[in-house]
C-alpha positions in Angstrom: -18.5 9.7 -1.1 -14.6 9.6 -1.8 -13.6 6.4 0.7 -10.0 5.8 0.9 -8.6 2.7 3.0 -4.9 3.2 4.2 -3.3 0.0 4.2 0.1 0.3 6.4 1.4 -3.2 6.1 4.7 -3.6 3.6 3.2 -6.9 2.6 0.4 -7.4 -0.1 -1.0 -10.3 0.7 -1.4 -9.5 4.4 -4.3 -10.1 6.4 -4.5 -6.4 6.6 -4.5 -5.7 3.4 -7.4 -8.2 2.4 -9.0 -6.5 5.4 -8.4 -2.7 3.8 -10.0 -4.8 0.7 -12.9 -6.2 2.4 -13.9 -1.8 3.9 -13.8 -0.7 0.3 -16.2 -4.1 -1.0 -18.5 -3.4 1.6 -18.7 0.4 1.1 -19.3 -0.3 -2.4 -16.9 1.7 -3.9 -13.2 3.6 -3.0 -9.8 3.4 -3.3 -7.3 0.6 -1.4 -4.0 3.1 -0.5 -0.8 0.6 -0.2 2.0 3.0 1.8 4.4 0.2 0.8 3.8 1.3 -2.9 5.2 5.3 -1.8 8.9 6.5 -0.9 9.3 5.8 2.9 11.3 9.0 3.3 8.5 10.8 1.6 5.7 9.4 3.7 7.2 11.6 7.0 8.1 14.5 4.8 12.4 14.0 5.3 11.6 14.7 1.3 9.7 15.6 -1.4 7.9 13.0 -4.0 5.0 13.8 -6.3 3.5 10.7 -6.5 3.4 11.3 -2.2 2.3 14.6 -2.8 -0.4 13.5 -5.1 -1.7 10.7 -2.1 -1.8 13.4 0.7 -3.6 15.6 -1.6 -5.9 12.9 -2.4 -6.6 11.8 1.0 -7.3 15.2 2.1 -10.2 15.3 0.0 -11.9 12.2 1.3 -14.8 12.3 2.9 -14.4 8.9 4.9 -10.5 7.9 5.4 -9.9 4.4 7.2 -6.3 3.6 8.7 -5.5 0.0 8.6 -2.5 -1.2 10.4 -1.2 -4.4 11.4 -0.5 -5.5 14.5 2.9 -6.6 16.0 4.2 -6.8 19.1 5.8 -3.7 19.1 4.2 -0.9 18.7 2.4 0.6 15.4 4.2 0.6 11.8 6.9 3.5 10.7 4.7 3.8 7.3 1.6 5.3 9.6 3.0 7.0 11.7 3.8 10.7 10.7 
């Protein structure tokens, strides 16, 4: 199994990060994804980045892929939404 969880908050040590943290301890095993560590212009495509280019690649392959976003009172995050 190739678990990836997608953590869309800018902050580290966010609630919704230990949360992406927590999926990944309970699966036993996969890979915490931090958008806030990529090129935000990257993310939508506006341009190209390898390391981005690398992630999508990655995440493509997964066979389980969990979105975590936090939650504001507007609606969700520019880093998950493209």
């Amino acid at each position: 199994m190739t678990l990836f969880a997608v953590n869309a908050s800018p902050s580290p040590s966010s609630t919704t990060h230990a949360l992406a943290t927590a999926v990944i301890e309970l699966a036993g095993e996969g890979t915490v994804v931090d958008l806030a560590d990529y090129d935000a212009g990257a993310l939508p495509g506006r341009h190209a980045d390898p390391d981005v280019d690398a992630l999508l690649a990655s995440l493509a392959e997964a066979s389980v892929l969990v979105l975590v976003t936090p939650v504001y009172r507007a609606p969700t995050p520019g880093s998950s939404r493209s």
